[in-house]
C-alpha positions as CSV (number, residue, x, y, z in Angstrom):
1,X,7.6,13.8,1.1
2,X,5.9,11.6,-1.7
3,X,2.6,10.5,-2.2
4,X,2.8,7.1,-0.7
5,X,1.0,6.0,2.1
6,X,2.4,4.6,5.1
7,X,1.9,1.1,5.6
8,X,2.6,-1.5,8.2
9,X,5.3,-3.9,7.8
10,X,2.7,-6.9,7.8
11,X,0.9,-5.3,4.9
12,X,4.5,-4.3,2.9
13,X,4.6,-8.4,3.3
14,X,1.6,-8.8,2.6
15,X,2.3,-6.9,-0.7
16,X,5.8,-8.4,-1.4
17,X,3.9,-12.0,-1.6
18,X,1.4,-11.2,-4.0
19,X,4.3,-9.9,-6.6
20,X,6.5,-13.3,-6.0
21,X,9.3,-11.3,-4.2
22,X,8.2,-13.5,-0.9
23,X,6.9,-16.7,-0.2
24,X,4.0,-17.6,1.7
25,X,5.6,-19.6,4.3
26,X,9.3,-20.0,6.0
27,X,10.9,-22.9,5.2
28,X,13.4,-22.8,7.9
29,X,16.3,-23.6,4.5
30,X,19.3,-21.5,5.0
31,X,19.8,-21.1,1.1
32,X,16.3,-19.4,0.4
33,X,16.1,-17.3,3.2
34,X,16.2,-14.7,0.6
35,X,12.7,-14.9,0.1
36,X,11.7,-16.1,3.3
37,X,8.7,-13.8,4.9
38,X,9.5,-14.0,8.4
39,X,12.9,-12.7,7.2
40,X,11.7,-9.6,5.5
41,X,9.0,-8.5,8.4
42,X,12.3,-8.6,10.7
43,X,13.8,-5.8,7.9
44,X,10.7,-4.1,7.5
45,X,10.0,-3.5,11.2
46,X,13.9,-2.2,12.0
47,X,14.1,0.1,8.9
């Protein structure tokens, strides 16, 4: 086990946004779901 502490999804979003990886808000645009927020707290909470 490594150093790192657990966080909750809403803060690894949180996190995500201030480094550009995630915007602030969905857009609801097919294409850029990549980035989309609302998209990656869905992935964060079932890994």
């Amino acid at each position: 086990m490594g150093g790192k502490k657990t966080r909750t999804p809403a803060e690894q979003v949180k996190k995500l946004m201030k480094s550009g990886k995630v915007k602030k808000k969905c857009c609801q645009s097919k294409p850029r779901c990549s980035k989309c927020p609302v998209l990656a707290l869905k992935r964060l909470k079932a890994a």
